[in-house]
C-alpha positions, 0 to 999 in steps of 0.5 A: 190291889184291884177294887171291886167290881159290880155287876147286874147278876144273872140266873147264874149268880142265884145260888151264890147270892142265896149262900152269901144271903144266909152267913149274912142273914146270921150276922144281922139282927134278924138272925131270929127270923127263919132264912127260907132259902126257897123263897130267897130262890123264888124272888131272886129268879123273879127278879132277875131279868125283871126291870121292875128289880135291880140285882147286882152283885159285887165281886173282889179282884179274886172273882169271890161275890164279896156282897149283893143288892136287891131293889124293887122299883116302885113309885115315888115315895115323895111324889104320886105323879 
């Protein structure tokens, strides 16, 4: 058995990203809270390719996104120089 391979995502990958954003987002304790996929689709073509965010995507050995992550780069949160 492989393991997972992660990768930066592309433009490609958003749809994707935003499909497995929403059976997680029901999952999670904010089920609550509406999941706008129009804005989940705004942020991520924003983020990708900006080098002020990190997406990635995670895949199984069978090419299935299996999980993502999104960061905003930002300054020191223990430092203002």
């Amino acid at each position: 058995m492989r393991g997972m391979r992660v990768r930066f995502a592309g433009a490609e990958d958003v749809e994707s990203v935003i499909d497995l954003g929403a059976r997680m987002h029901a999952l999670s304790r904010f089920e609550c809270v509406g999941y706008e996929r129009a804005k989940v689709r705004r942020v991520l073509h924003h983020a990708v390719g900006n080098p002020a965010y990190m997406l990635a995507v995670a895949e199984a050995s069978d090419g299935v996104m299996a999980g993502f992550h999104l960061a905003n780069m930002d300054r020191y949160f223990f430092s203002d120089s």
